[in-house]
C-alpha positions as CSV (number, residue, x, y, z in Angstrom):
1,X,79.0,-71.6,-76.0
2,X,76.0,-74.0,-77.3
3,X,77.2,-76.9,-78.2
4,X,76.1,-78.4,-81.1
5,X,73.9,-81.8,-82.2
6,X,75.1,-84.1,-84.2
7,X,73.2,-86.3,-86.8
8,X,73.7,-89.4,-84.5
9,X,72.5,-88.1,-81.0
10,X,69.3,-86.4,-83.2
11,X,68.4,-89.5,-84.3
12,X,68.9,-91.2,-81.2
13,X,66.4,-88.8,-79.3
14,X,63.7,-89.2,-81.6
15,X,64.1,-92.9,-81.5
16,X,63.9,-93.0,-78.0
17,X,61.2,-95.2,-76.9
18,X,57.9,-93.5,-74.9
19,X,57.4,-94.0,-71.5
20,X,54.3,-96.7,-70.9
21,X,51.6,-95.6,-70.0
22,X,50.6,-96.4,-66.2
23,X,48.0,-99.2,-65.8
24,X,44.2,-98.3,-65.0
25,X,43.7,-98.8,-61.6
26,X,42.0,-102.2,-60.7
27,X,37.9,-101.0,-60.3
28,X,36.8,-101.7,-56.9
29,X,34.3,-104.5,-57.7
30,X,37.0,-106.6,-59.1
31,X,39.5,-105.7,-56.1
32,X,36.3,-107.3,-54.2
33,X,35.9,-110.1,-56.2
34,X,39.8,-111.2,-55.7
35,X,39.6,-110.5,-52.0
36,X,36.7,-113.0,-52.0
37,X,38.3,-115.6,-54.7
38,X,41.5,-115.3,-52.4
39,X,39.4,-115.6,-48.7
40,X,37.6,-118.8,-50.3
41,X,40.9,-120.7,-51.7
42,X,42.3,-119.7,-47.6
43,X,38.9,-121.8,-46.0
44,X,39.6,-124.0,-48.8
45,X,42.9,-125.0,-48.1
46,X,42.4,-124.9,-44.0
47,X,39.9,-127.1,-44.7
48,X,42.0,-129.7,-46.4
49,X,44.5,-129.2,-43.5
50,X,42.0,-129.7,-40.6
51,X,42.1,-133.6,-40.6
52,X,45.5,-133.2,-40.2
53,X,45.1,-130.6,-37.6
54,X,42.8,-133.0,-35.8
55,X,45.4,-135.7,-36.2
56,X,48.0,-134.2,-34.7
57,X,46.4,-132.7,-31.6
58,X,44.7,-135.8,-31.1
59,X,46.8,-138.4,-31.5
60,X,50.2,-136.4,-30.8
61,X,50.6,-133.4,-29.2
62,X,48.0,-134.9,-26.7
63,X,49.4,-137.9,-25.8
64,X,52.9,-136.4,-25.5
65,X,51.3,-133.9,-23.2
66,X,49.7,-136.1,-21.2
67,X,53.3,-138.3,-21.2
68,X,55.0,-135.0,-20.0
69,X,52.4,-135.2,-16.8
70,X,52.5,-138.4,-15.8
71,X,56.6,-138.5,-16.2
72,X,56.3,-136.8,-12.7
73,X,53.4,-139.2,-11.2
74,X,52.9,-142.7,-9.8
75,X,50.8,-143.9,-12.3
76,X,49.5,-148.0,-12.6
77,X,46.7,-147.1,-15.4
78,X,44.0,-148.2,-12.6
79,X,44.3,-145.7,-9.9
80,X,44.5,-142.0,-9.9
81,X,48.1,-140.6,-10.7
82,X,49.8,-139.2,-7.8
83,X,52.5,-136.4,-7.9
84,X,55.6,-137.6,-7.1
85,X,57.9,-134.9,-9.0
86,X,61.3,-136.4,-10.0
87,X,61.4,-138.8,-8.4
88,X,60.9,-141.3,-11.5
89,X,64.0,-139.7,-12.9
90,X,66.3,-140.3,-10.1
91,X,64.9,-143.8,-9.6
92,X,65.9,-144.4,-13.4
93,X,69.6,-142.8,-12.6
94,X,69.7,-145.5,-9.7
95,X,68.3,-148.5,-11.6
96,X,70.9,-151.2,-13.4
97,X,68.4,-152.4,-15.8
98,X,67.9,-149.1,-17.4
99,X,71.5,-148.4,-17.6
100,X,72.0,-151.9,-19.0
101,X,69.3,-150.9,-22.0
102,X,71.0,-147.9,-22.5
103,X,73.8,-149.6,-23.1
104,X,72.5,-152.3,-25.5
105,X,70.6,-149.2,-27.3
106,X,74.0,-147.4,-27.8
107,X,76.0,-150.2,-28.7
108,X,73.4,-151.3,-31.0
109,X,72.8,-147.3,-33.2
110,X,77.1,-147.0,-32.7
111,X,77.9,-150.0,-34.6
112,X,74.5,-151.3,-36.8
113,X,73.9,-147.4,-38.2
114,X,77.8,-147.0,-39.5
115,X,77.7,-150.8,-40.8
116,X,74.4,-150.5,-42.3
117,X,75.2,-147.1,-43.9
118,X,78.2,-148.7,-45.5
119,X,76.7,-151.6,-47.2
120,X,73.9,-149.3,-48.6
121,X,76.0,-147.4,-50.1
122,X,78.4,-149.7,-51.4
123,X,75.9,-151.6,-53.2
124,X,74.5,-148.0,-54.3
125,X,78.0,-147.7,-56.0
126,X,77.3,-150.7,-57.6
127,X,74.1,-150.4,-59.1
128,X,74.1,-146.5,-59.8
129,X,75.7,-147.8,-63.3
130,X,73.7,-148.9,-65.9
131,X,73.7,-153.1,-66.4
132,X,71.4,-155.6,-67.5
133,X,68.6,-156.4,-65.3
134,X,69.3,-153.5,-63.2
135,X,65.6,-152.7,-61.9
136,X,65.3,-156.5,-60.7
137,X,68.3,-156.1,-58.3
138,X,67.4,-152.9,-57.0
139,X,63.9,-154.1,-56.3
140,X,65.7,-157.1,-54.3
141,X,68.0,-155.6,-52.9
142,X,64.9,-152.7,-51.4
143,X,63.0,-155.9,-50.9
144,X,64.4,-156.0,-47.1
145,X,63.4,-152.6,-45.8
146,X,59.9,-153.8,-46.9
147,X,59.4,-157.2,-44.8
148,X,62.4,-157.0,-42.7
149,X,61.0,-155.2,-39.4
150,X,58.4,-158.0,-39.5
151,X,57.5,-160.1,-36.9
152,X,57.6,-163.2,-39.1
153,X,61.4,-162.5,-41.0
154,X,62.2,-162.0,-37.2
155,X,61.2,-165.6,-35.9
156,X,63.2,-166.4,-39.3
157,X,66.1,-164.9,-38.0
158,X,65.9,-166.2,-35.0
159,X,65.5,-169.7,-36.2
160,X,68.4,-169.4,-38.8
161,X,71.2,-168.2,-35.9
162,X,69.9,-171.0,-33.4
163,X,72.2,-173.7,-32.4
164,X,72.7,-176.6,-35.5
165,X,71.1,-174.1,-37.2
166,X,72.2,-173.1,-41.0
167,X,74.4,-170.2,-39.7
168,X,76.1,-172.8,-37.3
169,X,76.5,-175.5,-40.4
170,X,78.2,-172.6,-42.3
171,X,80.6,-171.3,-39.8
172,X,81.8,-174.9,-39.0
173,X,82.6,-175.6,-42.4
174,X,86.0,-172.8,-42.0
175,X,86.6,-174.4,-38.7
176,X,84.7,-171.5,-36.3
177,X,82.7,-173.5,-33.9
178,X,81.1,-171.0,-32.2
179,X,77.4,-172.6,-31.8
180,X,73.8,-171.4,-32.4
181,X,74.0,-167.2,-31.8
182,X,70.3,-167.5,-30.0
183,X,71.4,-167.9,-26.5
184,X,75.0,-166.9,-26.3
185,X,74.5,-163.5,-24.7
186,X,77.9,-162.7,-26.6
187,X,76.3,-163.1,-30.0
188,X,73.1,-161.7,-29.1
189,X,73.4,-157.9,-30.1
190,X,75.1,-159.0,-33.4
191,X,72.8,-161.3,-34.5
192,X,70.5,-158.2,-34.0
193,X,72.9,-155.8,-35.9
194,X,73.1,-158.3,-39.0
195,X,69.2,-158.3,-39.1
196,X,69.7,-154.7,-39.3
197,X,72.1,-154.1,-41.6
198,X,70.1,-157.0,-44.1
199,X,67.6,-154.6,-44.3
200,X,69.8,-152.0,-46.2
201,X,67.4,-151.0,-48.9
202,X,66.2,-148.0,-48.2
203,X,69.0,-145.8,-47.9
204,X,70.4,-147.8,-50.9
205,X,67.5,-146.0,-52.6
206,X,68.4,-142.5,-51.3
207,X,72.1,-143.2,-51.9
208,X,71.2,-143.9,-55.9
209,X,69.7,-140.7,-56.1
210,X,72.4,-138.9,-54.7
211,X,74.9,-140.6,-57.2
212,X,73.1,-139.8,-59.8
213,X,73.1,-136.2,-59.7
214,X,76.7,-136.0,-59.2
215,X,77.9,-134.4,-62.6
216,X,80.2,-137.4,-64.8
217,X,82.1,-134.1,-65.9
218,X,83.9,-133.8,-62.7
219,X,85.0,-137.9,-62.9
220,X,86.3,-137.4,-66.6
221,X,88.3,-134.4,-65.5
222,X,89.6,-136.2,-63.1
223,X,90.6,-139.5,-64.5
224,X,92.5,-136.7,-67.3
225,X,94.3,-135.9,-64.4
226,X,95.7,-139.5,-63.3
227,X,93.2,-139.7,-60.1
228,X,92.7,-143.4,-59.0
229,X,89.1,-145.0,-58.4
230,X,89.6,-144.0,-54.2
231,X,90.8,-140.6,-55.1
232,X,88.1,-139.7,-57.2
233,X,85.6,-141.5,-54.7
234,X,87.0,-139.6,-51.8
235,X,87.4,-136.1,-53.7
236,X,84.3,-136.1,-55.5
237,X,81.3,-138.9,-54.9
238,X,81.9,-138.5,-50.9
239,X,81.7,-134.4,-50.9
240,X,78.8,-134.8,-53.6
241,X,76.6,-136.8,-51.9
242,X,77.3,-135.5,-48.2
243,X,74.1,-134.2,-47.7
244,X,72.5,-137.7,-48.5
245,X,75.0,-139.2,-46.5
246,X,73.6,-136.9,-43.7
247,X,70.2,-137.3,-44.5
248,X,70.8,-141.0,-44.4
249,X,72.5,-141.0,-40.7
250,X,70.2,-139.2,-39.6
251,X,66.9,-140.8,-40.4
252,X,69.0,-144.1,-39.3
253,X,70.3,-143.0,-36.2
254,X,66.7,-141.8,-35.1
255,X,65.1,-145.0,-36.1
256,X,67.9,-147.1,-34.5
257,X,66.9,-145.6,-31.1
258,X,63.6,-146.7,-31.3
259,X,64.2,-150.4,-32.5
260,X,61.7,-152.8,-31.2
261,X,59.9,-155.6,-32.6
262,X,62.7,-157.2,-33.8
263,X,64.6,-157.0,-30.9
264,X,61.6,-158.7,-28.8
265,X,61.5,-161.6,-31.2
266,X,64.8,-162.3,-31.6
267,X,65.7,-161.8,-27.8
268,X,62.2,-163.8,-26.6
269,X,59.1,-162.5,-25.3
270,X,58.3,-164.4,-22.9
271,X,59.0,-164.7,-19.1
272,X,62.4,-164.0,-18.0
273,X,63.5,-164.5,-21.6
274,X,62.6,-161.3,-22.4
275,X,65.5,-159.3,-23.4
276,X,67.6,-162.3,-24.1
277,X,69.9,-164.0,-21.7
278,X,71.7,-161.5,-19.2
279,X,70.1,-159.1,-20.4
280,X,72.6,-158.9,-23.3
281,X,69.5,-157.5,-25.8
282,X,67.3,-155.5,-23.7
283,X,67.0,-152.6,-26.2
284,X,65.4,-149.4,-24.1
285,X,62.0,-149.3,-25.8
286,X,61.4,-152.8,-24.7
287,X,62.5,-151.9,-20.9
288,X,60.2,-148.8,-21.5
289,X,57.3,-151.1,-22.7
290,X,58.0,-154.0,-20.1
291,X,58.0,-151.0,-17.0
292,X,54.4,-149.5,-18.8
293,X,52.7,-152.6,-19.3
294,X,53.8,-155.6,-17.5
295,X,54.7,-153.5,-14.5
296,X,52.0,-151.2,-14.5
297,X,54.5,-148.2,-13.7
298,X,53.1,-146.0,-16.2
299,X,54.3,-142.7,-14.8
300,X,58.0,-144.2,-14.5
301,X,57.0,-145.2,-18.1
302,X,56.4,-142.3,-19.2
303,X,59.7,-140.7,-18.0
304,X,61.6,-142.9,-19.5
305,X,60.1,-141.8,-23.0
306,X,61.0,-138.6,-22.4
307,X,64.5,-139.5,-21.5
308,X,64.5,-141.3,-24.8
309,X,63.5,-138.4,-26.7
310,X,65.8,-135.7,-25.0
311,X,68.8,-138.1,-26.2
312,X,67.3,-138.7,-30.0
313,X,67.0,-134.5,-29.4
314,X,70.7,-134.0,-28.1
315,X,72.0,-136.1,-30.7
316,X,70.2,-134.3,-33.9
317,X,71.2,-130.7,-32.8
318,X,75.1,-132.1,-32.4
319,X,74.5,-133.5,-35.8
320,X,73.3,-130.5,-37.4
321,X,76.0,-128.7,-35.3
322,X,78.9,-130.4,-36.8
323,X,77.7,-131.0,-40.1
324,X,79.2,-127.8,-41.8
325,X,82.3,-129.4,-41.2
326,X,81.9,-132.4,-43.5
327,X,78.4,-131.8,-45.3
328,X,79.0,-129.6,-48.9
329,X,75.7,-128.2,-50.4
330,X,75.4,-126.3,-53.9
331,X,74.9,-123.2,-52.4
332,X,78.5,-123.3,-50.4
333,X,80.0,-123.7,-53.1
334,X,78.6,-120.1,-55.5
């Protein structure tokens, strides 16, 4: 039986639309010219890149190299190096002072990263609002991270925390005589730490643009709700801005293990000052720097960098191991 067309599905086969008509093939002298254009913005741009390049393999693939050699050498920067193998390394395992700095180090990223974090954020909460005069406090409040790692705010700090000092004045007014914190090798490490956590600004900075983007939907549905200021904090700012927060302990946990200058002025750089009294703020870059250069043990030096950076190493991978248990990106959540 031939079935039959209807008005409808005529129509609709004479509107159909014609098939385009396949491009004309590129002509061989232009396919030339673009390979050419394309070869010369390549050199271009490796061009660009080479100072780079040059920097890099110069000043730190290089040196790290060379650091890697000498980790297994007796090394006094005047003599030959001599092959010792690992022996620097168990000589570190046996030595007090390096397990003294290791413990300063720790003590110092466990509590003055986590404290820092805190007030960074907390003032973040403050001025991610909009209130008069707002780009004057955040500028004074980022003011810190600027001049704070300074040698000079350092010989302030130390000068402020010293015995009859203004921090001692203060603290005797509410009845805690405790004395100047320069010299007390109990209040050594947190004189440190408060220095630290003074110089807040910069993740304050990072914490503000995280807030921002959070979405003010989410907080008006959920003050229609009945959540509380905490509940809404905890249920939506802290999942929101997780991977800032991560970013943030990260970057501070990294640069926390490599604290130095202010560490040497506050805990004296000279003689057997250095470090601080009993050794209570003999971070382990300054051991490492004191065994280098004022010891002339170079290769033992040198294996104690790469001790440090093996721990900074072990540390980011756990990070970045456990963060999918706490850290909530955009694209977990489609």
């Amino acid at each position: 039986m031939t079935p039959t067309k209807t008005p409808a599905a005529d129509g609709l086969a004479h509107k159909a639309p014609a098939p385009r008509e396949a491009k004309a093939p590129r002509s061989a002298p232009a396919a030339a010219l673009a390979r050419r254009r394309g070869r010369r913005e390549t050199l271009a741009g490796y061009l660009f890149l080479t100072p780079w390049c040059i920097g890099i393999l110069l000043l730190t693939l290089g040196p790290m190299l060379v650091s890697l050699y000498l980790a297994f050498t007796d090394y006094n920067l005047f003599d030959s190096p001599k092959w010792v193998g690992l022996k620097n390394f168990r000589e570190m395992f046996q030595d007090d002072r390096w397990w003294t700095s290791v413990d300063v180090t720790v003590k110092y990223v466990l509590i003055g990263t986590p404290l820092k974090l805190l007030f960074a954020l907390g003032v973040a909460l403050l001025l991610v609002k909009p209130r008069k005069g707002q780009g004057f406090y955040r500028s004074a409040f980022y003011a810190p991270s600027l001049i704070g790692a300074s040698v000079s705010i350092g010989v302030v700090w130390r000068s402020i925390f010293q015995d009859d000092a203004i921090v001692d004045k203060s603290m005797s007014l509410f009845g805690w005589d405790v004395g100047g914190w320069i010299g007390d090798p109990d209040w050594m490490l947190p004189t440190l730490i408060s220095l630290t956590v003074w110089q807040f600004g910069a993740p304050m900075v990072i914490f503000l643009a995280g807030l921002k983007q959070v979405p003010r939907e989410l907080y008006e549905a959920a003050e229609m709700d009945g959540a509380g200021r905490w509940r809404r904090f905890r249920s939506i700012t802290l999942p929101m801005i997780s991977p800032v927060l991560f970013f943030n302990l990260l970057l501070e946990i990294i640069h926390s293990f490599q604290i130095f200058t202010s560490a040497v002025v506050i805990g004296g750089t000279g003689g057997s000052g250095a470090g601080g009294p009993a050794d209570s703020l003999l971070v382990y870059t300054w051991y490492l720097y004191e065994q280098g250069f004022r010891n002339l043990r170079m290769g033992y030096a040198s294996a104690m960098a790469w001790m440090l950076m093996l721990g900074i190493g072990l540390v980011t991978v756990v990070l970045f191991k456990t963060q999918r248990g706490w850290v909530h990106y955009e694209e977990d959540a489609r």
